[in-house]
C-alpha positions in Angstrom: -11.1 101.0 -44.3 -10.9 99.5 -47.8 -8.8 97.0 -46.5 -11.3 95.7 -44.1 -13.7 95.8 -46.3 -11.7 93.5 -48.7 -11.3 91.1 -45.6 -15.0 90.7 -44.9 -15.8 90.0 -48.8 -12.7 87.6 -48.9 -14.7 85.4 -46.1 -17.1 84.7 -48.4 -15.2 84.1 -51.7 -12.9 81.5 -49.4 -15.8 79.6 -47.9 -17.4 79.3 -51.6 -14.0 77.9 -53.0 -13.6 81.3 -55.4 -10.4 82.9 -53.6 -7.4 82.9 -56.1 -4.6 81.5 -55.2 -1.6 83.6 -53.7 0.9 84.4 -55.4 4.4 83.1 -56.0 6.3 85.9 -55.3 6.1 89.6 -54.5 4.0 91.8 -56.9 7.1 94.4 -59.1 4.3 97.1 -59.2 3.0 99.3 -56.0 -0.4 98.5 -54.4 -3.4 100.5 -55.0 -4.4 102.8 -51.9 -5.9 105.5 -51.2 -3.2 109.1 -50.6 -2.6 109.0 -47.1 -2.8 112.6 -45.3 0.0 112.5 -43.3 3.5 110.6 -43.4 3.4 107.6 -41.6 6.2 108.5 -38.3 7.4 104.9 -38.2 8.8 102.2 -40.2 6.5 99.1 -40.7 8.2 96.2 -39.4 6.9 93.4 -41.8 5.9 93.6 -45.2 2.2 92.9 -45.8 1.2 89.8 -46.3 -1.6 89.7 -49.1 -0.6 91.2 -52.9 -2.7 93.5 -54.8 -3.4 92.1 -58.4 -4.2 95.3 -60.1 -2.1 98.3 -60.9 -3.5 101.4 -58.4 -5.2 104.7 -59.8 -3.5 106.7 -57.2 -0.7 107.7 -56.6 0.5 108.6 -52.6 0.9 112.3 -51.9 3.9 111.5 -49.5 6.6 108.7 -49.4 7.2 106.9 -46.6 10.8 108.1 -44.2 11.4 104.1 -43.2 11.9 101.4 -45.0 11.1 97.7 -44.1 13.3 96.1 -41.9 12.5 92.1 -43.3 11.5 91.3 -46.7 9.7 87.9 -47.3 11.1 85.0 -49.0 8.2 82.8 -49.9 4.9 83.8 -51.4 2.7 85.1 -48.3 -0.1 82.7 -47.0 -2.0 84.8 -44.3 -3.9 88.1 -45.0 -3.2 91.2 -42.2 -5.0 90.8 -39.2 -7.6 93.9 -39.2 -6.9 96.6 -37.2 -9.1 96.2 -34.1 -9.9 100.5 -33.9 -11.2 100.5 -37.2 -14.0 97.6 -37.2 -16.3 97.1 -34.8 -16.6 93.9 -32.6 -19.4 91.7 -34.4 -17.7 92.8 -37.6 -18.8 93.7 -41.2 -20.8 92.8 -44.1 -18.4 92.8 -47.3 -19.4 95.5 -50.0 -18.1 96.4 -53.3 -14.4 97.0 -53.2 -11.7 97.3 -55.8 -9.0 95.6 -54.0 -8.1 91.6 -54.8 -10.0 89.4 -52.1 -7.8 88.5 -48.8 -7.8 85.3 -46.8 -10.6 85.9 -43.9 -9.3 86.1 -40.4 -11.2 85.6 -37.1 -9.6 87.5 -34.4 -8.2 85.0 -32.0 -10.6 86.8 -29.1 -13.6 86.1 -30.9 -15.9 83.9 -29.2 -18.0 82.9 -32.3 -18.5 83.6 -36.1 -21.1 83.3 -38.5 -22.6 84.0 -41.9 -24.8 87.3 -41.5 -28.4 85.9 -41.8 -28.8 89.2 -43.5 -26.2 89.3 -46.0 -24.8 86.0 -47.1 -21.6 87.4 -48.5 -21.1 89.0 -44.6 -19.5 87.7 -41.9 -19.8 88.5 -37.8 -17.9 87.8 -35.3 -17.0 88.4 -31.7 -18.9 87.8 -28.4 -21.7 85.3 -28.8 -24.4 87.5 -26.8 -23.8 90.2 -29.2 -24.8 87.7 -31.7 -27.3 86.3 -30.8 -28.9 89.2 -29.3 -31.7 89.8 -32.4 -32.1 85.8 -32.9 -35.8 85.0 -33.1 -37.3 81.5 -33.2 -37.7 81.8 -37.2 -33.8 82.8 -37.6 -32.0 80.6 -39.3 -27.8 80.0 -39.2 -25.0 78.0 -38.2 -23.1 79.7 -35.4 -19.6 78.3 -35.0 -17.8 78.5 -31.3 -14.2 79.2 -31.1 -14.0 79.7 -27.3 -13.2 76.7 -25.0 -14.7 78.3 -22.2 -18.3 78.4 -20.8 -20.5 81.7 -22.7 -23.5 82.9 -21.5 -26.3 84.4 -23.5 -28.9 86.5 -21.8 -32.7 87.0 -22.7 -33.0 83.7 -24.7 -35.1 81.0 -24.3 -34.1 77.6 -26.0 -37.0 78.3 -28.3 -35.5 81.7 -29.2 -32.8 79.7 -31.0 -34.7 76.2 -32.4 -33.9 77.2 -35.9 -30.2 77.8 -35.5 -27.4 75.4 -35.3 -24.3 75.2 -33.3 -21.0 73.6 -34.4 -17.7 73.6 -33.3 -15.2 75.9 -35.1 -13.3 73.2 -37.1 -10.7 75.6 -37.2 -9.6 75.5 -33.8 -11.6 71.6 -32.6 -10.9 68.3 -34.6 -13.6 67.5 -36.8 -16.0 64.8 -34.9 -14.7 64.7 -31.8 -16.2 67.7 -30.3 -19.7 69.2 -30.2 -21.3 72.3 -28.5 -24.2 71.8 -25.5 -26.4 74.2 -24.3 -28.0 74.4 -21.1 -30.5 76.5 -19.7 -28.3 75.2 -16.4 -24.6 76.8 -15.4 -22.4 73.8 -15.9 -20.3 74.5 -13.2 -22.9 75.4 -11.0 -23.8 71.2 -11.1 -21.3 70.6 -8.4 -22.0 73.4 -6.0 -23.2 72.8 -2.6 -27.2 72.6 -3.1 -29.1 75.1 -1.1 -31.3 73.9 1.6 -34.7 72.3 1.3 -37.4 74.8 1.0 -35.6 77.9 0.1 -34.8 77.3 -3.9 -32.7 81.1 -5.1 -34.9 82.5 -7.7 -32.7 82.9 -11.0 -32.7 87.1 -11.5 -32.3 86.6 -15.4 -32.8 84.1 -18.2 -29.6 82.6 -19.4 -28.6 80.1 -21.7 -25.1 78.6 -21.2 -23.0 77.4 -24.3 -19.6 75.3 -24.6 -17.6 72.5 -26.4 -17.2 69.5 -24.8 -15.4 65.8 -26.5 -18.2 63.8 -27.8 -18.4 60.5 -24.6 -17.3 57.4 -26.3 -20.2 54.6 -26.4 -18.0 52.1 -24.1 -18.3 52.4 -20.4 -15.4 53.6 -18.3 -13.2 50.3 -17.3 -10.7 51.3 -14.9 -8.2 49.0 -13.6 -9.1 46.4 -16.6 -6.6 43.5 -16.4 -4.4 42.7 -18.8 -6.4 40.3 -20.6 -5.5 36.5 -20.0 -4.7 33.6 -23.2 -7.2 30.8 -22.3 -8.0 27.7 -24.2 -11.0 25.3 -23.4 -10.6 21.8 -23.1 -13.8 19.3 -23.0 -13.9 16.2 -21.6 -17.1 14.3 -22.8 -18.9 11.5 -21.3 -22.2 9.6 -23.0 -21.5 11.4 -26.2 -22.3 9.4 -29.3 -21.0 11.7 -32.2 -23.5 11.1 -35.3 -25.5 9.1 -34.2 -29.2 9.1 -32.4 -28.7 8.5 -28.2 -31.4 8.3 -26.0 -28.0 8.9 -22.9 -27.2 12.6 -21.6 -23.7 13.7 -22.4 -21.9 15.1 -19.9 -19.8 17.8 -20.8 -17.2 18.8 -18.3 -15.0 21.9 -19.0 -11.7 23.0 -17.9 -9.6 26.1 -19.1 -9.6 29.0 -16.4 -6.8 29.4 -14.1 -6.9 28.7 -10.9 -8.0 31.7 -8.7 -8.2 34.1 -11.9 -11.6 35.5 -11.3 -14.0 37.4 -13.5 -14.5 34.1 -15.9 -17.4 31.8 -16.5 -18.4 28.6 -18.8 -21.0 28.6 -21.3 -22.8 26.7 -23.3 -23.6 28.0 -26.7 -26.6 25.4 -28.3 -28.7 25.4 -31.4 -25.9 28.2 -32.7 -28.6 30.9 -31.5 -27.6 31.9 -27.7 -25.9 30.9 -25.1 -26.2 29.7 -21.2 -24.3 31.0 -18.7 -23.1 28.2 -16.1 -22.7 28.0 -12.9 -20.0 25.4 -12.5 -17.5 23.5 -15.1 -20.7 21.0 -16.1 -22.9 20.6 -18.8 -25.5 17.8 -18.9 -27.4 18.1 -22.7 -31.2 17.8 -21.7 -33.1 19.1 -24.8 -34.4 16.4 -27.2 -33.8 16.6 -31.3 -30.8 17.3 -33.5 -28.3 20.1 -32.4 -25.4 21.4 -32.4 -23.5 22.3 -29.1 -20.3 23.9 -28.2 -18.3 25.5 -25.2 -17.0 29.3 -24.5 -15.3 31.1 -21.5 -16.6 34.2 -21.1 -14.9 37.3 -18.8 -16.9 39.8 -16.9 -18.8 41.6 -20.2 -20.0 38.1 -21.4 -17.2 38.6 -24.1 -16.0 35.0 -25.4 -12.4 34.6 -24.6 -12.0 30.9 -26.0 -14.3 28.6 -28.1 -14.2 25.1 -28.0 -15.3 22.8 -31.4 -19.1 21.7 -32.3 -20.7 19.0 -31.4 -23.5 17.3 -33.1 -26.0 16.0 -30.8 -28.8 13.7 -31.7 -31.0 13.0 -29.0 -34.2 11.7 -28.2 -35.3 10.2 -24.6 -38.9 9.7 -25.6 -40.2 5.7 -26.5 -42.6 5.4 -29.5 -45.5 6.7 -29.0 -47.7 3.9 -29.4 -47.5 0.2 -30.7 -50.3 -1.4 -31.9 -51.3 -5.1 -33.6 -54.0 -6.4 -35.7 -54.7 -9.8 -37.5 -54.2 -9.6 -41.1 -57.0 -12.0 -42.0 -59.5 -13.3 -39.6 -59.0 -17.3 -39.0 -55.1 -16.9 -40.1 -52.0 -17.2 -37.6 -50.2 -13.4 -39.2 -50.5 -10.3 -37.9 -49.0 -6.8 -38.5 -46.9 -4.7 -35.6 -46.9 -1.1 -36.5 -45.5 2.2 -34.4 -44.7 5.8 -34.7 -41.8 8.2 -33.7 -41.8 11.8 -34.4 -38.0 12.6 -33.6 -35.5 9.6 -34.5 -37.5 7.1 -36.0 -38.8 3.6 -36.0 -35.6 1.1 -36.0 -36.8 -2.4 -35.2 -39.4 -4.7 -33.9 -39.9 -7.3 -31.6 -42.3 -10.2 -30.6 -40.1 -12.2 -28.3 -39.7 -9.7 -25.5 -36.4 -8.0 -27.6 -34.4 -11.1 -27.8 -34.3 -10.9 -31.5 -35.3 -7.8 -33.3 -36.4 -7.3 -37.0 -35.5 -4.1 -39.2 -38.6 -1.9 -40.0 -39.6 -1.9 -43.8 -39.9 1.1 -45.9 -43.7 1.2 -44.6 -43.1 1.0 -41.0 -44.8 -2.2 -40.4 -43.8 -5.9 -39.3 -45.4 -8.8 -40.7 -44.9 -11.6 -38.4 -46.2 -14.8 -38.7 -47.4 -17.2 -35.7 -49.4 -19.9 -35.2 -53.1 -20.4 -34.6 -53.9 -19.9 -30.5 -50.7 -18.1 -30.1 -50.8 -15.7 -27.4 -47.7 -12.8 -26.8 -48.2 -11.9 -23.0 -47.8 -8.2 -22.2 -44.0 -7.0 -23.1 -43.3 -9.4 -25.9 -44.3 -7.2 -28.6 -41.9 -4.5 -28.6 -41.2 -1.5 -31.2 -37.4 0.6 -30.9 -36.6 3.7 -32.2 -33.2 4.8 -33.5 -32.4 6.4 -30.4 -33.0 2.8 -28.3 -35.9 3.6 -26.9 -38.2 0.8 -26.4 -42.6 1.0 -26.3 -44.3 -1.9 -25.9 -48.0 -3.1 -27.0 -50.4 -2.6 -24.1 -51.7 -5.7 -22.9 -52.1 -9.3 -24.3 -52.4 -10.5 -27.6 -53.6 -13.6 -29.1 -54.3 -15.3 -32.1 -57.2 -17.2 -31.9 -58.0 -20.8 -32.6 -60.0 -22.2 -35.7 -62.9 -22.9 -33.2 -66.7 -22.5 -34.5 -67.2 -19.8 -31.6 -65.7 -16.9 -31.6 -62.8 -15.6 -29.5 -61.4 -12.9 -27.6 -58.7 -11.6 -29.1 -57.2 -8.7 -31.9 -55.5 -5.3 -30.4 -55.7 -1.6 -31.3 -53.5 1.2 -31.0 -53.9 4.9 -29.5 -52.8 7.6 -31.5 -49.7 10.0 -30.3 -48.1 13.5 -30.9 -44.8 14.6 -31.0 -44.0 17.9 -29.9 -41.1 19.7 -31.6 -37.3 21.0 -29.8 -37.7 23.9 -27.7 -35.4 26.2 -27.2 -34.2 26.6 -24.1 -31.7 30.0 -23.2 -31.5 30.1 -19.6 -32.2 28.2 -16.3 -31.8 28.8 -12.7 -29.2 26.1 -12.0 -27.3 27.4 -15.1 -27.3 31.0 -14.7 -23.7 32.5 -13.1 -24.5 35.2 -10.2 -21.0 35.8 -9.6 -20.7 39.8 -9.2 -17.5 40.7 -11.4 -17.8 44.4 -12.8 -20.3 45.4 -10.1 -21.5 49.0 -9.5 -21.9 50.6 -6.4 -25.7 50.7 -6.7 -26.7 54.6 -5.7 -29.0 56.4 -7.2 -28.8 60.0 -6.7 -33.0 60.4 -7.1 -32.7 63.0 -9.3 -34.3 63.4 -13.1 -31.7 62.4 -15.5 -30.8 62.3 -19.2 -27.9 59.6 -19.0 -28.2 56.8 -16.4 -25.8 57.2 -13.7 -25.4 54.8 -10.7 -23.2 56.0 -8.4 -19.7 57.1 -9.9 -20.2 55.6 -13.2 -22.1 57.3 -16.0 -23.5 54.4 -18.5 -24.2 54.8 -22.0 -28.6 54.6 -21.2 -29.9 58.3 -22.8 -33.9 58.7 -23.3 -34.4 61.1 -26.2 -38.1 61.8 -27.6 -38.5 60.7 -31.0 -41.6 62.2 -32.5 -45.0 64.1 -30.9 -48.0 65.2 -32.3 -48.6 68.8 -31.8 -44.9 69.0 -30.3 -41.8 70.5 -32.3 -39.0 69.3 -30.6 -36.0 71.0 -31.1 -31.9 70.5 -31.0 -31.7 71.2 -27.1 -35.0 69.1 -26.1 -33.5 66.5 -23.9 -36.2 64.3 -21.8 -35.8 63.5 -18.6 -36.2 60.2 -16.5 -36.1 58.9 -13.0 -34.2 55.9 -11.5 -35.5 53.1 -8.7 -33.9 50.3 -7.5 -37.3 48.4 -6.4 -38.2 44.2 -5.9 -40.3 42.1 -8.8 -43.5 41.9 -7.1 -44.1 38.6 -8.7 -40.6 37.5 -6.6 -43.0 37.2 -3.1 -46.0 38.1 -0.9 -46.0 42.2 -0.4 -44.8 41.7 3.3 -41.8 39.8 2.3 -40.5 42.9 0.1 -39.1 44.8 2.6 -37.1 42.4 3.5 -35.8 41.4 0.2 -33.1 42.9 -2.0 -34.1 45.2 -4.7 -33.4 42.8 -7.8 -35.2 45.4 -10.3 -33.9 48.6 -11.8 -36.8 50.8 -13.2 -36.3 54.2 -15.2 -39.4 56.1 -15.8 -39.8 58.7 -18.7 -40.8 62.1 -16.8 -43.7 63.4 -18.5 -43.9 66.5 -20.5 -46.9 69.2 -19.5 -47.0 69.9 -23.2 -47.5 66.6 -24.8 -50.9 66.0 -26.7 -52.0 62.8 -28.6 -49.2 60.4 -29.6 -45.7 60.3 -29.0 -42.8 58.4 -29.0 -39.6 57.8 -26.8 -36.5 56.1 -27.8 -34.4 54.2 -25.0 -30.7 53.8 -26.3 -28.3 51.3 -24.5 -25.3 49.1 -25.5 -25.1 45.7 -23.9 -22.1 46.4 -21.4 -25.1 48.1 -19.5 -27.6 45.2 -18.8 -24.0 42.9 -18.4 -22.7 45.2 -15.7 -26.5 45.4 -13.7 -26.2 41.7 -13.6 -22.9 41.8 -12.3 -24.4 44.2 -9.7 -27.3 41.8 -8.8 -29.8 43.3 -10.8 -31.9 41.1 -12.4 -34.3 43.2 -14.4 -34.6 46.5 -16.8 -37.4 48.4 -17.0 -38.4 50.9 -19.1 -41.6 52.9 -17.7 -43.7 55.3 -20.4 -47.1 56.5 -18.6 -48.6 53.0 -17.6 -46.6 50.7 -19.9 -43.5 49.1 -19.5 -40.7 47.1 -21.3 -38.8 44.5 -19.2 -36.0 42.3 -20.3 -33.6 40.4 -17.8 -30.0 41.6 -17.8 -29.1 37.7 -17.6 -29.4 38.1 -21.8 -32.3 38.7 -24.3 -30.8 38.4 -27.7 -29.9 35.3 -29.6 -30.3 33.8 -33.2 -27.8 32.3 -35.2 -26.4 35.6 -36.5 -25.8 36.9 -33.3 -24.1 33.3 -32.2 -21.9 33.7 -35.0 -21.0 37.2 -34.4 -20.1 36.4 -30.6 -18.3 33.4 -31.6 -16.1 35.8 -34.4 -15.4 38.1 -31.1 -17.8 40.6 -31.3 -17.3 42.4 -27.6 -21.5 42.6 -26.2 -20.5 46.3 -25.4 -20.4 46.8 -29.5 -24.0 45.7 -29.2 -26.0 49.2 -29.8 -30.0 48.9 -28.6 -32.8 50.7 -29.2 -36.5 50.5 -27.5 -39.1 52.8 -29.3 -42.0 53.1 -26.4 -45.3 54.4 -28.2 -47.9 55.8 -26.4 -50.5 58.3 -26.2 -52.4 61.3 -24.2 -55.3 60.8 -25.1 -55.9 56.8 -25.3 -54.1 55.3 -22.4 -54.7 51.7 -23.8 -52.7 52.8 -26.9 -49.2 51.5 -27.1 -46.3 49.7 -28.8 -42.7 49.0 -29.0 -40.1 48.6 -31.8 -36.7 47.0 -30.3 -33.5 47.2 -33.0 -30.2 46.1 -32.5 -26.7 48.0 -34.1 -24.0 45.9 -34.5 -21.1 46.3 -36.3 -22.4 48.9 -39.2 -25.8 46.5 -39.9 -29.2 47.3 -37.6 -31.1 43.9 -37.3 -34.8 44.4 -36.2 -35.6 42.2 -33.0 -38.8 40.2 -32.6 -39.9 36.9 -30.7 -39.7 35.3 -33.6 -36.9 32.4 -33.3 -36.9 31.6 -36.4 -35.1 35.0 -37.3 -31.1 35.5 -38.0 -31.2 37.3 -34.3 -34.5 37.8 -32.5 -35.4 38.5 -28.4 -36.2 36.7 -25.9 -37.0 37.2 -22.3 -38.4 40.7 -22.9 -41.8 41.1 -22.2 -44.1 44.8 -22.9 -47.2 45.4 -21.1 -49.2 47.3 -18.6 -47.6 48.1 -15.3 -49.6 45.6 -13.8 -47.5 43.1 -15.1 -45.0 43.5 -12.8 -47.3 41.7 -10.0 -46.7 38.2 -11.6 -43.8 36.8 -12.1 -41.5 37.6 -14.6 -42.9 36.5 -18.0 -46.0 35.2 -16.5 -48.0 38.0 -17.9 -48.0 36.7 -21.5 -48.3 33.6 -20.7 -51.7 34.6 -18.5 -52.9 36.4 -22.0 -52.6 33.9 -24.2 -53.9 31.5 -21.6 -57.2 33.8 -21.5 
């Protein structure tokens, strides 16, 4: 009994680091023990593996007949394994004890162990009902599982056990790679036949089912991936004026994927913020000001498999915005030309219809000289900007005579704006609608924690992140619907019918016992929205009570940051993305969204801002209503109003 007792309180000592260490070899003096009754019958076959350290009181009243048949050669590492007769099955709290402390052992049936809420120097162990069985909400522990098989607990609600903590025995699971789930569900009841409609069996107890399962990896399953293909780009360029301003659109043509290898595309990577996917081996530049440009092939994920140069575009397709002339003194043959342009600037003048042209001074302006009664008929006086554009003064001009009357004559100017570069991230000639990596889009139609269209299982979870007047506990796991449905904004209401559903919406289910504000958290990595849009699904929605978040699965990130990370070969599945939807109970108009993005160990916070390291685009939050226009109209109708 003593002995037992000794291997309860050695649990303790061990866990706390205070257990000495064993000794080198066998102790020269007998252990202490109580004087046994009877003579033992039988020889022991092993020698006990733990060593007193003090010299016993006692002496034994008989000696033992049989000897041991093995003696040990190396100091002992393992205490005895307790005799199973003598302690019960959820085991016992240490007490007091004269005997040196022993290495703990779990028997190898034991289901689970744990500290004794009780006692903190106790131990139990055994079946994990028996455990549990006086567990309240307010009890407090970490339970450790041993058994790899699926245990049932009876009477418990999850709410029974919100306080309380299940971990994997590290003992017999490597450390963070496994973790324990509970279910108020039998797991391997999931893939029974389901019983017919309208006659639901009426669970006869309240269970809770508990096992250990490998954590899921955050990458989606990729059967049959090929092995990868070496690919190099080659440009060809036509139009292209390196350096220098052009008011001609380079042509960019692009060669580099095998022929017949499938699952590649071109893209065009400008301003070093995002990318365009393309739809053929072309690239006309269109956008106006001074960028940079350069060329990718991308496979199925939108990873970048090769990565051509830069190249420095200066461009600028817009004339002068006006050009105007004025006497410099009245009764005197000079006058003085000016002009304005916003993006490449004022090169030359003219007032001979661009035959010769004259260098703009530091002021911008042309003094030119004529003679009395002069007159410069309508596309004589010219003004060039760097780029070669040419504006020309509107109308006649004239200089007038040194008559005693006066004369017609003199010319004004109009004023002019110049708008700055705008961004441009996708188009619909430019956007590749090849379906590599497509799912077989089925939805089963029922609630969900992790999306799953048909076989596949995608890393999209819905978890609730804070509620008022809610404790939500380790097992609370929110559940959400799937719809494959059409962009209302895509067509009249009679035409949807007939169109395909080009819209995936997931709708947070909601909770009876919600009350004020709350918040949901949408986790995804961007192999998800790649692999829709390989499916033909242009849009994900998230749907919280009556708001929504929608972003197209064509791409909504970009920023120079994230360019440069995609350019260094940053896969988009290692893209980690997370939506916080706020809303609230009691005001329906009350609502919000937080978007971050995880990549490679830093979190970058996403806004429309572009003139952030990485920011969104193409992801629009609003009422449901906004799902009647097309997409991204809604904003624009806002700040119209």
């Amino acid at each position: 009994m003593k002995r037992v007792l000794a291997a309860a309180m050695a649990l303790c000592l061990w866990m706390t680091g205070a257990m000495a260490e064993p000794p080198d070899a066998l102790p020269t003096e007998n252990p202490a023990t109580e004087a046994p009754t009877e003579a033992p019958t039988e020889a022991p076959t092993e020698v006990p593996t733990g060593a007193p350290t003090e010299v016993p009181t006692g002496a034994p009243t008989e000696v033992p007949t049989g000897a041991p048949t093995e003696v040990p050669t190396d100091a002992p590492t393992d205490a005895p394994s307790p005799d199973p007769e003598a302690m019960p099955m959820l085991g016992l709290s240490a007490g007091p004890t004269d005997l040196a402390p022993e290495p703990p052992v779990i028997p190898a049936d034991a289901e689970a162990w744990m500290v004794d809420p009780a006692n903190a120097e106790g131990v139990l162990f055994g079946k994990l009902d028996d455990l549990l069985r006086d567990f309240t909400g307010d009890t407090e522990a970490v339970v450790y599982i041993r058994s790899d098989k699926v245990l049932q607990v009876s009477g418990k609600l999850p709410d029974d056990l919100k306080k309380t903590v299940f971990l994997p025995d590290p003992d017999v699971y490597e450390a963070d790679k496994f973790e324990v789930r509970i279910s108020e569900t039998d797991p391997g009841a999931l893939v029974a036949a389901e019983a017919p409609e309208g006659e639901p069996e009426a669970p006869t107890e309240i269970l809770l089912y508990f096992w250990v399962e490998r954590k899921p990896t955050s990458e989606p399953p990729a059967p049959d991936d090929p092995e990868p293909v070496e690919l190099e780009i080659t440009v060809s360029k036509e139009g292209y004026v390196p350096g220098a301003w052009s008011n001609v659109k380079p042509v960019f043509t692009l060669s580099g994927i095998p022929e017949g290898e499938e699952g590649y595309s071109y893209a065009a990577i400008a301003y070093d913020r995002s990318y365009v996917i393309l739809s053929g081996n072309t690239f006309t530049a269109s956008d106006e000001g001074s960028y940079t440009v350069r060329f990718a092939i991308l496979d199925s994920l939108a990873d970048f498999r090769a990565l051509s140069t830069k190249y420095e575009l200066k461009l600028d397709f817009t004339p002068p915005n006006y050009v105007s002339a004025a006497l410099e003194q009245e009764g005197k043959a000079v006058f003085n030309v000016s002009s304005g342009d916003p993006l490449s600037g004022l090169n030359a003048y003219s007032v001979d219809g661009g035959v010769t042209w004259v260098p703009v001074d530091e002021d911008g302006v042309y003094t030119h000289t004529g003679a009395l009664g002069d007159i410069y008929p309508p596309g004589m006086i010219l003004a060039r900007d760097n780029a070669g554009n040419i504006a020309e003064y509107p109308g006649e001009f004239a200089i007038p005579k040194p008559v005693p009357i006066p004369s017609g004559g003199g010319g004004g100017g109009g004023g002019g704006s110049g708008s700055g570069t705008k961004i441009k991230h996708t188009s619909g000639d430019d956007v590749d609608t090849t379906p590599y990596d497509a799912l077989d889009l089925v939805l089963s139609g029922e609630p969900m924690h992790a999306l799953a269209i048909g076989e596949e299982e995608l890393p999209l979870t819905l978890s609730l992140d804070s509620a008022e007047n809610l404790e939500i506990g380790p097992m609370y796991e929110p559940r959400f619907t799937a719809l494959l449905t059409v962009w209302n904004g895509a067509g009249a209401e009679e035409d949807q019918a007939e169109q395909e559903p080009d819209t995936l919406v997931l709708e947070a289910l909601p909770d009876p016992a919600l009350s004020g504000q709350y918040t949901y958290l949408w986790q995804f990595n961007g192999a998800v929205y790649r692999m829709l849009f390989n499916s033909g699904v242009d849009y994900l929605v998230f749907k919280v009570g009556d708001r929504v978040t929608a972003i197209s699965t064509a791409g909504f990130t970009a920023g120079t940051e994230y360019t440069e990370l995609k350019a260094g070969g940053v896969s988009t599945r290692r893209f980690d993305y997370s939506v916080w939807m706020t809303g609230s109970t009691v005001d329906p108009l009350l609502g919000n969204i937080v978007v971050e993005a995880a990549v490679e160990g830093e979190v970058w916070p996403l806004t429309a801002d572009a003139e952030q390291p990485m920011y969104y685009y193409d992801l629009y939050y609003g009422p449901s209503e906004m799902m009647n226009v097309p997409f991204g109209a809604w904003q624009r109708e806002e700040e119209g109003a």
